[in-house]
N, C-alpha and C positions, 0 to 999 in steps of 0.2 A: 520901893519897887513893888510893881504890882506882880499877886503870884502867876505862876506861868508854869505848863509844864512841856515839857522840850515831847516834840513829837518825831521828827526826823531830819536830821541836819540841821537847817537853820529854822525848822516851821518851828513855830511857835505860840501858841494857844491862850488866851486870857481867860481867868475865871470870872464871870460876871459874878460880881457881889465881894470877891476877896479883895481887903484890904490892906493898904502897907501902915507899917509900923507909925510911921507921925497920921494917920486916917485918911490918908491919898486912896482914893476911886481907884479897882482896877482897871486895865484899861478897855475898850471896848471888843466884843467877840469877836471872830471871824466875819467880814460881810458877808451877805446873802446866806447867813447859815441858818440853816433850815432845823438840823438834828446834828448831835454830837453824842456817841457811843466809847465810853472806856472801859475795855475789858481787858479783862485780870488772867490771870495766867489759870485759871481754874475755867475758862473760858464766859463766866458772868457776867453780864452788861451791866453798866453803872450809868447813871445819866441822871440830873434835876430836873425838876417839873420845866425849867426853861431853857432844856440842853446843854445844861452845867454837867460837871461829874468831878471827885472827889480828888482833891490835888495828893488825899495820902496813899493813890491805889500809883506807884511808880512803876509798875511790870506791867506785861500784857501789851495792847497796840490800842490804838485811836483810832474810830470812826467819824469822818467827817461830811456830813450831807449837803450841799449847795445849790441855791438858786442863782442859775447862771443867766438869766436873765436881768441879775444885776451886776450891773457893769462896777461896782467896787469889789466886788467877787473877786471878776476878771483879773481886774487889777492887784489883790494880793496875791492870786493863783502867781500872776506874772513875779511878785518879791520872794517866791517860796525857792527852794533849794531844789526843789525837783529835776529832774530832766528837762531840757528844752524842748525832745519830743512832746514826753507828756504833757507840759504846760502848753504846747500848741495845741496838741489835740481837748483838754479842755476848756482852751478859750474861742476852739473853731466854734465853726456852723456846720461841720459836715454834715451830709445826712445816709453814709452807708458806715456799715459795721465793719469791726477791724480791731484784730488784738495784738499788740504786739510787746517784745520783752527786749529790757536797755539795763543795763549796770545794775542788776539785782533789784529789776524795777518792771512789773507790770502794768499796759495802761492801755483803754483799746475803748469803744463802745459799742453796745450791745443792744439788740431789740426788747422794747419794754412796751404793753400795754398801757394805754393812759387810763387816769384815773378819776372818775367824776366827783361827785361830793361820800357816797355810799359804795359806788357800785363800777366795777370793772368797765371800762370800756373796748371800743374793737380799734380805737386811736392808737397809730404807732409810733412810739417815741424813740428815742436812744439816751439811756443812760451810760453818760459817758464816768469812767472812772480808773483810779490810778492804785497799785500797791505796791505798798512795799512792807519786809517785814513788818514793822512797825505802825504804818500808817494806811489807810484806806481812806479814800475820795473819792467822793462820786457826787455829780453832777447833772440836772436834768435843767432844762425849758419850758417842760410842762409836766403839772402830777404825772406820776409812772404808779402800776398797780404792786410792781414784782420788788421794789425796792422798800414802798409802805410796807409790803406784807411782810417782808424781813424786821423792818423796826418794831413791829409789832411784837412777831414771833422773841426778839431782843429782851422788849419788858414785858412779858409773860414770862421769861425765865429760861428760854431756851438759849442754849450753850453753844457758842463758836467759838474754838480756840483758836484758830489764825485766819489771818484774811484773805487766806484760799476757801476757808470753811466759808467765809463770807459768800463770796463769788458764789459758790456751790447751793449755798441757801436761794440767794438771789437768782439764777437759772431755773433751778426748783421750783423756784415759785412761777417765772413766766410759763414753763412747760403746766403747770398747774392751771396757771387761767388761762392758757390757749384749749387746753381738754375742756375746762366748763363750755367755754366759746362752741367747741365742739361737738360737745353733748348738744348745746341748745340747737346748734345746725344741724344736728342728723334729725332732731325731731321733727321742727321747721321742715325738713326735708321732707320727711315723711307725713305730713299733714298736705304740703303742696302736691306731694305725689297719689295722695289718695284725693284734692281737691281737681287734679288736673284735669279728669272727663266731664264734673259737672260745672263748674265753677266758673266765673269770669275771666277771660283769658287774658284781660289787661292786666288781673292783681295778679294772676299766676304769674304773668310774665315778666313782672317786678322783682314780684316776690324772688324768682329765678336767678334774675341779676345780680340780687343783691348778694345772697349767698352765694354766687361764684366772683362777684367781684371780691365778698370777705375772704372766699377760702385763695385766690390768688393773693390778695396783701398777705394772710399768714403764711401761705406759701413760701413764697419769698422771702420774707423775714427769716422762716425757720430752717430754710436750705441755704439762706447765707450764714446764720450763728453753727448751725453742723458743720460746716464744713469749714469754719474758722476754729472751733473746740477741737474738730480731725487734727487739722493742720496743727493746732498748740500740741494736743497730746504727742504729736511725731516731733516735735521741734522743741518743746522745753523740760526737756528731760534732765538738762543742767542748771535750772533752777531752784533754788535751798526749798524744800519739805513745804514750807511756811505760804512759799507762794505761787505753789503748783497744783491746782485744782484738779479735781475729778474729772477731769475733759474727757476722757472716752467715757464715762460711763454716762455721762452726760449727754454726749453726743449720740450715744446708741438708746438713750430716751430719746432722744428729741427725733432720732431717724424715725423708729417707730411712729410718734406723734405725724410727724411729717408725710408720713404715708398713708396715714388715715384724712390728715386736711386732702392730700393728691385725687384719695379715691373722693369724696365729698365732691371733686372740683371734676371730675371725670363723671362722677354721678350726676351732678348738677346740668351738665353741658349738654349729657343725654337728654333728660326731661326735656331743657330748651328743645333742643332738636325734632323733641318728640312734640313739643308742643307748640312751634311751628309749623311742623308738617299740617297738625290737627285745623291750626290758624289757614296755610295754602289750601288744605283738604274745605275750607268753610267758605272760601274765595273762590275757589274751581267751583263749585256749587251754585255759589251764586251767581259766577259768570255764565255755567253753563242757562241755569235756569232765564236768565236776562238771554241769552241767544235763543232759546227755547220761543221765548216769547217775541223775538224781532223776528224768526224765521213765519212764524206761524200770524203775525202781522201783516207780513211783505205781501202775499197776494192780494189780501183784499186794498191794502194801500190803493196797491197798482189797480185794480178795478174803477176805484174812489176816483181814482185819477183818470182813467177815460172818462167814465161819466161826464165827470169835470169838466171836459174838454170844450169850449166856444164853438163845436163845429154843427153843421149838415148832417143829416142820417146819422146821427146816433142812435141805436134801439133802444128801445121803450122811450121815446121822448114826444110822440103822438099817443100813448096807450096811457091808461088811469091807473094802472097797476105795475108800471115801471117802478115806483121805486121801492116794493113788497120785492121783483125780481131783480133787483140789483142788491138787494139786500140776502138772499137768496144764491146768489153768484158768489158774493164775498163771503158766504158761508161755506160755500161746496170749497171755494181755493182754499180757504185755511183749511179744511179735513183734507182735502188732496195735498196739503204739504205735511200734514203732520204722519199723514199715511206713508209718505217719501221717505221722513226723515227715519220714521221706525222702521219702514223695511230696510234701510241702511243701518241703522245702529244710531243713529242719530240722539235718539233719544231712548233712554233704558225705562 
């Protein structure tokens, strides 16, 4: 028999590399698994260079990381002893967040930044994932930045004794790279808003979109996980130690965060606005100037246009110097319209 160490109910874990006694192959790992974390009751991560960990560490809980994007995933998630909630919720496709709690069993997904080869991105993903004392699953479609940066913080050394602690690290970290996000858009902000008098008003006007299109997607994101962390902290109060996360104190970061993307997205809307008006204010202008110039036109048109005429008795059309005075006439009518239009207001 190949070794195995029991994770919760009936899941059940293979060691890649451990052998049974007559040299039988263990059997193969979890599909689509990405990372596997065993931590000890001292709260230490254990894990091998190929997301192995240590059959002799028996205490503590298991972390399991999956690519649900592979459909044999799906399919063990489906033979696991889980809830049927839960297993639905991580073999869906939803795409809104929701946490919810079933027979001493937490399972929900949450907004996660996606993640490039190096560097955070402003993609929204949902890490979906399940606890229970014993076991943590979690679940993405595509890199997530807030769940990497946990594994990370894992093998560096840093200590989670249960897998509310987990959760707690993982939230931490998304509120973490929503501020960097942050930080770069107020600056951004501030470069657009000192470019806005002189600059080209196409990129400003870009540039504008963009950063209130970003601060609406984090918007949203962060005022639906608030207000799902409110709701748990009021509602799981009867859940064991192990699997009840820092939700308000978490949530009262994230409100704060939350109100700084708000003003960024009220700031940003102004600028537009202001730098529309600037765009109508550049358009009045040149409409008025274009009418400036049709008014002060029209007369001598209309002159052009007697002249023109195929008839009898036209003046100066016997004289050698008719067309010095018709040139002469269409001079005097533009200065008489333009005199009109300024003693009106017409023109400033």
């Amino acid at each position: 028999m190949p070794t195995v160490l029991p994770l919760a109910g009936d899941i059940r874990f293979s060691i890649p590399g451990a052998e049974a006694a007559g040299g039988e192959a263990a059997r193969p790992p979890v599909p689509g698994l990405i990372w596997a974390f065993r931590i000890g009751p001292d709260g230490a991560a254990h894990s091998g260079p190929d997301g192995t960990f240590t059959p002799e560490l028996h205490d503590g809980w298991t972390w399991l990381h999956l690519d649900l994007t592979d459909s044999r995933a799906l399919q063990w998630i489906g033979g696991t002893a889980l809830p049927p909630p839960a297993k639905t919720l991580l073999q869906a496709a939803d795409v809104y967040q929701q946490i919810h709690s079933l027979d001493g069993c937490v399972y929900g997904a949450i907004a996660d930044l996606g993640r490039d080869i190096d560097e955070i991105t402003e993609d929204i993903g949902l890490l979906r994932f399940v606890m229970t004392e014993h076991l943590v699953i979690t679940g993405r479609h595509q890199p997530l930045g807030a769940v990497d940066a946990a594994r990370r913080a894992l093998e560096s050394g840093h200590r989670v004794e249960s897998c509310a602690g987990l959760f707690d690290l993982i939230v931490h970290n998304v509120a973490e790279a929503i501020e960097a996000i942050a930080d770069d858009m107020v600056q951004a902000l501030d470069q657009l808003e000192e470019k806005l008098l002189t600059d080209d008003t196409d990129e400003l006007r870009q540039g504008l979109g963009r950063l209130r299109r970003s601060c609406v997607r984090l918007h949203r994101h962060l005022s639906g996980l608030r207000v799902l962390l409110h709701r748990f902290d009021r509602d799981g109060t009867e859940l064991a130690p192990r699997l009840r996360p820092c939700a308000g104190k978490l949530a009262q970061r994230l409100d704060g965060l939350d109100h700084s993307v708000v003003e960024m997205r009220e700031r940003s809307r102004l600028l537009q606005e202001e730098l529309h008006l600037q765009i109508e204010e550049q358009g009045n202008n040149s409409l008025r100037v274009l009418s400036v110039l049709t008014a002060l036109l029209l007369p001598p048109t209309l002159v052009t246009g007697m002249f023109g005429m195929n008839l009898h008795g036209l003046p100066f059309s016997e004289d050698g110097g008719g067309f010095r005075w018709a040139l002469v006439i269409m001079l005097l009518s533009s200065i008489v319209a333009y005199v009109v239009m300024k003693r009106f207001g017409l023109i400033r």
